[in-house]
C-alpha positions as CSV (number, residue, x, y, z in Angstrom):
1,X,-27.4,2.4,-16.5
2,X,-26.3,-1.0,-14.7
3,X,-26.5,0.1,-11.1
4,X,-23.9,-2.9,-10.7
5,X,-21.2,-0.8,-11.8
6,X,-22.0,2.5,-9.4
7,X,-19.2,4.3,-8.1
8,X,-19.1,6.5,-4.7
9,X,-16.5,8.5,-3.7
10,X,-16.3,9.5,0.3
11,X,-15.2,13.4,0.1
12,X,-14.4,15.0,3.1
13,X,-13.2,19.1,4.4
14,X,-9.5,18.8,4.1
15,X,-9.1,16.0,1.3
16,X,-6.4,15.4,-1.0
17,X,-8.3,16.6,-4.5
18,X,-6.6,14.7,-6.5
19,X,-7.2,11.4,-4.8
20,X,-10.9,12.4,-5.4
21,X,-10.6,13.7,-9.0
22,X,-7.9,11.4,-10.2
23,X,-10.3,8.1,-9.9
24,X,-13.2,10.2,-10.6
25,X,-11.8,11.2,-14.6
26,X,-10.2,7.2,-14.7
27,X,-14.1,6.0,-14.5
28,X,-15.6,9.1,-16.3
29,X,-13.3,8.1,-19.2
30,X,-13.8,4.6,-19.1
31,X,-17.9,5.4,-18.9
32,X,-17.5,8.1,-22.0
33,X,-16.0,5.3,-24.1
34,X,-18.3,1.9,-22.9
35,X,-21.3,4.6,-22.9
36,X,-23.4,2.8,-19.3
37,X,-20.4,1.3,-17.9
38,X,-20.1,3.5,-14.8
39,X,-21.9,6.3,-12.7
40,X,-19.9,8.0,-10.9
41,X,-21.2,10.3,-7.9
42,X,-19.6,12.2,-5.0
43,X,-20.8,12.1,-1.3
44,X,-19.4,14.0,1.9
45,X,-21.2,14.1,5.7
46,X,-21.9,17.9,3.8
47,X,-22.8,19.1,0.6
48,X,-19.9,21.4,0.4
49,X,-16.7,20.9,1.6
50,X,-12.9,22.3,0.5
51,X,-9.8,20.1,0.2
52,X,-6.5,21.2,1.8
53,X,-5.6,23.4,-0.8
54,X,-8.8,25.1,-0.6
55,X,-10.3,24.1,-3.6
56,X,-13.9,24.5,-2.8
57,X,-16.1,21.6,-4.0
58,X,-19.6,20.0,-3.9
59,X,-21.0,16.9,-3.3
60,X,-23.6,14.8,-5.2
61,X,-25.5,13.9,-2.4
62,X,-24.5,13.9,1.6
63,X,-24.1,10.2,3.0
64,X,-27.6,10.3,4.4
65,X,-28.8,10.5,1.1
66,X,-26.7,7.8,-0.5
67,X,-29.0,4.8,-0.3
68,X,-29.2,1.3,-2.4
69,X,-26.2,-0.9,-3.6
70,X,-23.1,-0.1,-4.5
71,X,-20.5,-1.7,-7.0
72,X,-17.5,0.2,-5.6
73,X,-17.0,2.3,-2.8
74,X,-13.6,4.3,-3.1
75,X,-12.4,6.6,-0.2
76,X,-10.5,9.5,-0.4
77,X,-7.0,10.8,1.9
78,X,-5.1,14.1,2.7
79,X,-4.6,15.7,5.1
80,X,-7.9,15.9,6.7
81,X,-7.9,12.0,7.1
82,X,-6.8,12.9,10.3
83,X,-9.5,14.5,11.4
84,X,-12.3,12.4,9.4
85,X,-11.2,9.1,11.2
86,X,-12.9,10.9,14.6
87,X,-16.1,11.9,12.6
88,X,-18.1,9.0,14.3
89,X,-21.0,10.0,11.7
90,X,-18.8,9.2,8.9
91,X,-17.0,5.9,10.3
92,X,-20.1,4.6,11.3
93,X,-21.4,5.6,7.9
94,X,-18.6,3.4,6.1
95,X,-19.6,0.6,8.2
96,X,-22.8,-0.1,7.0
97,X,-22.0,1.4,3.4
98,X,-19.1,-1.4,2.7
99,X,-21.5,-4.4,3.2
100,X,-23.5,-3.3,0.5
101,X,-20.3,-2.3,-1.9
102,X,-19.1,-4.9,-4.1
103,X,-15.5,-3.7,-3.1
104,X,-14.2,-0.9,-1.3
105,X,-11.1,0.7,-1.3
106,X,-9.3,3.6,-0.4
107,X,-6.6,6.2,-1.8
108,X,-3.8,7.4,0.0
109,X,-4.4,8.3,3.5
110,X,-8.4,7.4,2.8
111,X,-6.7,4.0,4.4
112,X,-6.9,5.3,7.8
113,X,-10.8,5.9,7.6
114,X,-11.4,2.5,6.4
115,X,-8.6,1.1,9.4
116,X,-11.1,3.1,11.7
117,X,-14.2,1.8,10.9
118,X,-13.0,-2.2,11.1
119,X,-12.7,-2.7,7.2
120,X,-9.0,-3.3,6.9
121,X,-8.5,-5.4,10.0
122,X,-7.1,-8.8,9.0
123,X,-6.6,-7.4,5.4
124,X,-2.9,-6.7,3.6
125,X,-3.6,-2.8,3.1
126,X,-0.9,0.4,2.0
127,X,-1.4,3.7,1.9
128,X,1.3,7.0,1.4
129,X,4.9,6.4,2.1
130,X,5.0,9.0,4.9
131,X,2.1,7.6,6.8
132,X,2.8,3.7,6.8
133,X,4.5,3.7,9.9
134,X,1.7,5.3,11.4
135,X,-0.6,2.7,9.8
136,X,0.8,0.3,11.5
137,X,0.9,1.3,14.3
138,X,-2.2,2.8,14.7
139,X,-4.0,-0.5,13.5
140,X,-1.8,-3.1,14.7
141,X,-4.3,-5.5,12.9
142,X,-3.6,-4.5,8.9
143,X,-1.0,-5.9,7.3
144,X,0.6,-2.9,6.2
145,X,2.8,-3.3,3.3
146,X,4.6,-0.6,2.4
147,X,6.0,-0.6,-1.0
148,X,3.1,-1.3,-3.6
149,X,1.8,1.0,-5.7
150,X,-1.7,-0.6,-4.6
151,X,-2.8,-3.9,-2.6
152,X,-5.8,-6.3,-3.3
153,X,-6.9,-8.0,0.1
154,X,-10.3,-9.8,-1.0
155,X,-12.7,-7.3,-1.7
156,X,-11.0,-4.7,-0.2
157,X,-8.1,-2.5,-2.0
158,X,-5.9,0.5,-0.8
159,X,-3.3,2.4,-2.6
160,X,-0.7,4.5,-2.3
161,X,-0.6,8.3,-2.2
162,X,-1.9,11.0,-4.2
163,X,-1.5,9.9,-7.6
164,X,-1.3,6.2,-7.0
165,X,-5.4,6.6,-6.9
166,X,-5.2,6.7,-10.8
167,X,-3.3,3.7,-10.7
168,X,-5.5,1.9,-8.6
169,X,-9.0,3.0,-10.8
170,X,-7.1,2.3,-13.9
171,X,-6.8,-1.7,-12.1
172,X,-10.1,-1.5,-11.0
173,X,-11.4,-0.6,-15.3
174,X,-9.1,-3.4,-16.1
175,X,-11.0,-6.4,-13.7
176,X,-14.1,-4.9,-15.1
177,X,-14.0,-4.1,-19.0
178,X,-10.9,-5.9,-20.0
179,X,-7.1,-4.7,-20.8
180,X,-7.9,-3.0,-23.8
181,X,-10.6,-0.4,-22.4
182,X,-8.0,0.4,-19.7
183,X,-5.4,0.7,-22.0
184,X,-7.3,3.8,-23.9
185,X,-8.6,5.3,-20.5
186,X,-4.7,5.6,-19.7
187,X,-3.7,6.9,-23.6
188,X,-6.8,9.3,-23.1
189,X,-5.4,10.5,-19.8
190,X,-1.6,10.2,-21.0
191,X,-0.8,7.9,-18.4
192,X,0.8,4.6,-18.2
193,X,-1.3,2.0,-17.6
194,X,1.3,0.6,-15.3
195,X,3.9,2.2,-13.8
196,X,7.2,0.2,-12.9
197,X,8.8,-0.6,-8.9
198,X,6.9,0.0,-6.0
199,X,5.9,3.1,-4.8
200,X,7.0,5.1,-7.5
201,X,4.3,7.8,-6.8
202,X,7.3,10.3,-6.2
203,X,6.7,10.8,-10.0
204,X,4.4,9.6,-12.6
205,X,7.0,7.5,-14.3
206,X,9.5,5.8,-11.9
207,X,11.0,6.3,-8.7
208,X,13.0,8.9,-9.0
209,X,12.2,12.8,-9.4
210,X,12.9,15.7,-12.2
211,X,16.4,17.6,-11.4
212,X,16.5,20.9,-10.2
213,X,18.7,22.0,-12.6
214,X,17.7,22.4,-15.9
215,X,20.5,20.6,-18.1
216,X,19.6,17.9,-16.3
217,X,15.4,17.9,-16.6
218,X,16.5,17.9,-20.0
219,X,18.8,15.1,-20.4
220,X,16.0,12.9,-18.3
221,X,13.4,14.2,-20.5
222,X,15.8,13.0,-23.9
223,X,16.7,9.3,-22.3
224,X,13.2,8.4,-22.1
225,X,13.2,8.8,-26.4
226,X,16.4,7.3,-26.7
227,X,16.8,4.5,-24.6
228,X,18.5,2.9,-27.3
229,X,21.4,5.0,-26.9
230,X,24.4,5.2,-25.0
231,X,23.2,6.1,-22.2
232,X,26.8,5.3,-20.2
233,X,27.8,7.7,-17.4
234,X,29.9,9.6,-19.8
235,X,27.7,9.8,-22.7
236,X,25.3,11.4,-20.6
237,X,27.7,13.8,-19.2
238,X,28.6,15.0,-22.0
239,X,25.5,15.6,-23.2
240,X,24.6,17.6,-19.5
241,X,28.6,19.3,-20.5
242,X,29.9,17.6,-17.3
243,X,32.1,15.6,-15.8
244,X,31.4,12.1,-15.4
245,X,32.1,12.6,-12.0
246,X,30.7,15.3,-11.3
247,X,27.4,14.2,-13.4
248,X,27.0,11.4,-11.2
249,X,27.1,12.9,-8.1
250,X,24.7,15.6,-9.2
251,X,22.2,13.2,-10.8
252,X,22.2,11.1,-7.7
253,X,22.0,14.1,-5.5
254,X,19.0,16.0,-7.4
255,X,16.9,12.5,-8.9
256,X,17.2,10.7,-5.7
257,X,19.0,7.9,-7.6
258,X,22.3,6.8,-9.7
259,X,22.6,7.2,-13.5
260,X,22.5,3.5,-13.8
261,X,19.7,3.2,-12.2
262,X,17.4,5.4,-13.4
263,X,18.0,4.4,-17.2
264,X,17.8,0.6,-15.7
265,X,14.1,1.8,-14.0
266,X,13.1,3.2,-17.6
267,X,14.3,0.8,-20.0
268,X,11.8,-1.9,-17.5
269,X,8.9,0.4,-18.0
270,X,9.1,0.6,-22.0
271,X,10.0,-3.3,-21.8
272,X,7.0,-4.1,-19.8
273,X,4.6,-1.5,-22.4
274,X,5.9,-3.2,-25.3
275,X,5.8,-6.5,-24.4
276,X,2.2,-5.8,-22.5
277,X,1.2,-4.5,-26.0
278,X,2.6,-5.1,-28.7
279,X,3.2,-8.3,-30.5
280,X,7.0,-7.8,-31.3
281,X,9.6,-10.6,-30.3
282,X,11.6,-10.7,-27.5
283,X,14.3,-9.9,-29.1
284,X,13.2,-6.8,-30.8
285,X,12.0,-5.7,-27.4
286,X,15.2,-5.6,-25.8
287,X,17.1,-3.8,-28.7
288,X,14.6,-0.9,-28.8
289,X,14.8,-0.7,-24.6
290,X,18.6,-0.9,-24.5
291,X,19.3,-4.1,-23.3
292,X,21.1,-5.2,-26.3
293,X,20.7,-8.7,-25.7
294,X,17.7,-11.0,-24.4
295,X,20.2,-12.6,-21.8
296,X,20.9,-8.9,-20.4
297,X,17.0,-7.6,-20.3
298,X,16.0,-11.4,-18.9
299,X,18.4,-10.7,-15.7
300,X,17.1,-6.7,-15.1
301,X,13.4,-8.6,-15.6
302,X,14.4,-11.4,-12.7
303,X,16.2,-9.1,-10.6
304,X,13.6,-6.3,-10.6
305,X,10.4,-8.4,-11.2
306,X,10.9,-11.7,-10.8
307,X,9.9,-13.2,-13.7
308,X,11.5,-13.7,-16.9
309,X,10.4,-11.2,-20.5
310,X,8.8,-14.0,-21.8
311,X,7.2,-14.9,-18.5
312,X,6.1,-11.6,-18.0
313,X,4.4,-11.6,-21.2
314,X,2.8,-14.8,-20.7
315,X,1.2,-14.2,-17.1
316,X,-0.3,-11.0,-18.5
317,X,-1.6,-12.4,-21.8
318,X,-3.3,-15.1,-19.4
319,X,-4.8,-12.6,-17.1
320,X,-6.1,-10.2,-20.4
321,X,-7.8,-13.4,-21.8
């Protein structure tokens, strides 16, 4: 095993256990299919310890008995972040762990630990939409940003909530085994390998979230096969057997955002798979996303990303090689 690539995750009574598990399967998957390419352990200031949900769990080893170098140190959030940042034991214990980590980072509220114990002063750092504020205030020293999904800030990285950990391991497989292996830890774990917009961890796909009504989780669940449909404000309401009007404002009111939007947000994050992916033109890209024309997906691209389809697929063709 190359003890280069070791990853420790900082567990905690009161964690988020997805922000612990999430990262822990992304780097499990990654070392299942480049067999030596990660070990993966679990350490907490005890043995046991049970997240907020009350999932009971168990440590690898307890931070006094995680010695030696380590490639990446990743630390978990939830809602007993708030009670971890005044375990002196464990800040201190992240204080002299990060000089020997390659990179550290932190998921979701995890942020605030590493904030604590002095690693995130100076550094651009995010963590969940509900506790940036707090962040930043707290730490008047971070740079709190508080749209990405994650944020790189030398050797340190911080994401966003929950979810958004997955996001951030997936990145981290990516600097370290190239594109491709990250791409099949993400079709292994049926996840994108990039999700579009900023902090779209309010669902798995974009920034909106699934209707309450069920006519409507339905129609959301068809557009994302059809994007190469009408998908007009009154095509779609008569597939939901609406209104137009009435369709709009119930789709704004249950997903959080307009018609036109959402179907804008989707057709992005197939345009950005495909042309991340696949070696089809331009042009072919935009037909099977919906665009229509180049012209029409190259302003949503520059208006959304800020870069031009063909741009897009340049700069990321330049960072795989």
């Amino acid at each position: 095993m190359d003890p280069s690539r070791r990853v420790v995750l900082v567990a905690f009574d009161g964690l988020q256990s997805l922000d612990l598990i999430g990262p822990n399967e992304v780097f499990a998957v990654a070392a299942r299919l480049v067999p030596g390419s990660y070990s993966v352990e679990i350490v907490a200031p005890r043995r046991s310890f049970r997240s907020w949900s009350g999932v009971r769990m168990e440590a690898d080893k307890t931070l006094a008995g995680c010695r030696g170098a380590i490639d990446t140190l990743i630390v978990a959030g939830g809602d007993g972040a708030r009670e971890a940042q005044e375990d002196e034991r464990l800040i201190a214990w992240l204080g002299r762990a990060a000089p020997r980590a390659r990179r550290v980072a932190s998921v979701c509220t995890g942020a605030f630990l590493l904030a604590r114990a002095g690693l995130l002063d100076g550094h651009e750092a995010t963590t969940h939409w509900s506790s940036c504020a707090a962040l930043a205030r707290l730490y008047p020293s971070v740079r709190v940003q508080k749209d990405p999904i994650f944020v790189r800030s030398g050797n340190v990285y911080t994401s966003a909530g929950v979810t958004a950990g997955i996001d951030l391991a997936l990145a981290l497989v990516e600097e370290d085994l190239g594109p491709k292996v990250a791409r099949d830890v993400a079709r292994w774990l049926v996840l994108f390998l990039r999700r579009p917009g900023g902090q779209s961890q309010f669902s798995a796909a974009l920034a909106g979230q699934r209707a309450e009504r069920e006519p409507l989780r339905e129609l959301q669940a068809w557009m994302v096969d059809h994007l190469d449909a009408d998908l007009s404000v009154p095509a779609l309401a008569e597939r939901a057997y609406m209104s137009p009007r009435n369709f709009a404002r119930a789709f704004k009111r249950e997903v959080g955002m307009t018609p036109a939007a959402y179907v804008e947000t989707l057709r992005v994050e197939r345009a950005r798979t495909l042309l991340e992916t696949a070696g089809e033109a331009v042009e072919q890209v935009a037909l099977r996303c919906g665009f229509g024309t180049v012209e029409t997906m190259r302003r949503v691209f520059r208006r959304r990303l800020g870069v031009s389809p063909g741009d897009y697929r340049e700069r990321f063709q330049r960072r795989a090689a």
